[in-house]
Every structure is written in C-alpha cells, then in structure tokens.
C-alpha positions as CSV (number, residue, x, y, z in Angstrom):
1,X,8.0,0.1,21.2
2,X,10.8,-2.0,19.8
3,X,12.6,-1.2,16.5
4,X,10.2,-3.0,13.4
5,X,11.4,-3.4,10.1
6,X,8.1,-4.2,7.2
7,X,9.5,-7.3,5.4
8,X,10.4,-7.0,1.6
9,X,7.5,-9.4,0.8
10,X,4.7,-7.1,1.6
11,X,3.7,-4.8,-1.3
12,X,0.8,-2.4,-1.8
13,X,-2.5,-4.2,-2.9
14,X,-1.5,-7.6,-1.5
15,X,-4.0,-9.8,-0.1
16,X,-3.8,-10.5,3.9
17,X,-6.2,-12.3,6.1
18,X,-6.7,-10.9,9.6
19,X,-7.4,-13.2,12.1
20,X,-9.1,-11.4,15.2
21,X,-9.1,-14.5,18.2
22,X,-10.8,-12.5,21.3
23,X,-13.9,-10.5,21.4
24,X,-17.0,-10.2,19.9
25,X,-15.4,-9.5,16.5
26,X,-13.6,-12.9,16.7
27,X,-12.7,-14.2,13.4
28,X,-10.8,-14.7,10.0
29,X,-11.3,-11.5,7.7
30,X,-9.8,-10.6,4.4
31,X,-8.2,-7.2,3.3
32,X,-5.2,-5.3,1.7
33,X,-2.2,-3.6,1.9
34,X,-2.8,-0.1,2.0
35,X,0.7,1.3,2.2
36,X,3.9,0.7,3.5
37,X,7.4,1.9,4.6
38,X,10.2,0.4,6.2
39,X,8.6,0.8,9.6
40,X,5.2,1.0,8.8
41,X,2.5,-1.4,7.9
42,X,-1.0,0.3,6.7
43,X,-3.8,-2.0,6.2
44,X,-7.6,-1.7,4.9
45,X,-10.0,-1.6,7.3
46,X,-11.5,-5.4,6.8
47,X,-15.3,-5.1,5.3
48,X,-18.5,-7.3,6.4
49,X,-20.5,-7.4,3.5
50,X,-20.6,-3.0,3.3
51,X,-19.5,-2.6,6.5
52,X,-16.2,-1.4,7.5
53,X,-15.3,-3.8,10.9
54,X,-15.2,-1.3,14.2
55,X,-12.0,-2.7,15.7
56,X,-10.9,-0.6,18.2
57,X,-7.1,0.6,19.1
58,X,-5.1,-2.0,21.0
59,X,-6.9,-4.9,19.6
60,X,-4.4,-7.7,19.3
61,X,-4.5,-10.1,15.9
62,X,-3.0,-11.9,13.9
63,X,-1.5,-11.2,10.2
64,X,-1.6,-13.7,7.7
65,X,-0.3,-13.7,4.2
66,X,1.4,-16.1,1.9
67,X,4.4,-15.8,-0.6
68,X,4.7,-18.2,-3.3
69,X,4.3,-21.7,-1.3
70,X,5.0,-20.0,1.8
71,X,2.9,-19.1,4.5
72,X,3.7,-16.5,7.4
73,X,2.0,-15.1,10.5
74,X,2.8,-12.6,12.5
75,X,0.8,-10.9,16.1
76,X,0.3,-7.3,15.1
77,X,-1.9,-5.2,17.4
78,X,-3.6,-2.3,16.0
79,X,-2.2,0.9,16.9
80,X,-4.3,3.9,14.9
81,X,-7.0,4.1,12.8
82,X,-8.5,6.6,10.2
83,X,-11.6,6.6,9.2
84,X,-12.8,9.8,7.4
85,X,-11.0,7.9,4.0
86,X,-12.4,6.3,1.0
87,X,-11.4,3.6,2.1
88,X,-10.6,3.4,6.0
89,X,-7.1,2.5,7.1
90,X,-5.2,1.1,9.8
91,X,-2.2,1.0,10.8
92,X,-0.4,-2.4,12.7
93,X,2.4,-2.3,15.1
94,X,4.7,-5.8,15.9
C-alpha cells in the first residue's frame, strides 16, 4: 500500500458524506470522523435510519467533506471494520 498522510483538515466529529457508486448499497450517506492519526483515517459506520450499513471490506467509495468554502473528494476503499463498538467503526485506506 503506498505511504498516506490524513490531511490537517480532518478532525474528530467532523461531518463526511460517503458516497458508495457500485452495488446494492449504492448511494450518498452521512457520518463522522471517528478518529484519526497521521496515517489513519477511522470513520463511523454510516446508519439507515437504526441500522448500521453492512459494507463489506474492499468496498471502494468515495469521501466527501468540505472546509470552509471548499470542497474535496477523495476514493478511499474500506480496509477493516469493527463492529462489536458502541458505535461501529471503519477504517479507510487511500
């Protein structure tokens, strides 16, 4: 995997949309930042009403998110999962 840096706009809590484009899951889904590192980007599992979405490893999406008038994307894939949590994470890989 090559070398990913998490940029210094992303912060704990922020607001992101996920935007899944292949599957039966297709869509444009809301969540948060979970966590984060330098290398690492933890998101929440995205919710359907009070269901946590099932998407599964490898599934490619985008990441939206927008810092003061600007907007950026980036294609993440999903690369592990964890589920036994409060609140379900996962964790996103450039």
């Amino acid at each position: 995997m090559a070398e990913a840096t998490v940029p210094a706009e992303f912060y704990v809590k922020q607001s992101v949309e996920v935007d899944v484009s292949e599957g039966i899951l297709k869509g444009l889904y809301n969540t948060r930042i979970a966590n984060l590192n330098d290398q690492a980007l933890l998101l929440e599992v995205p919710q359907i009403g009070n269901m946590y979405l099932p998407l599964k490893i490898g599934q490619p999406m985008k990441l939206r998110y927008v810092v003061e008038s600007w907007a950026y994307e980036a294609a993440v894939t999903l690369a592990a999962r964890k589920d036994n949590l409060e609140t379900p994470i996962m964790l996103v890989a450039r």
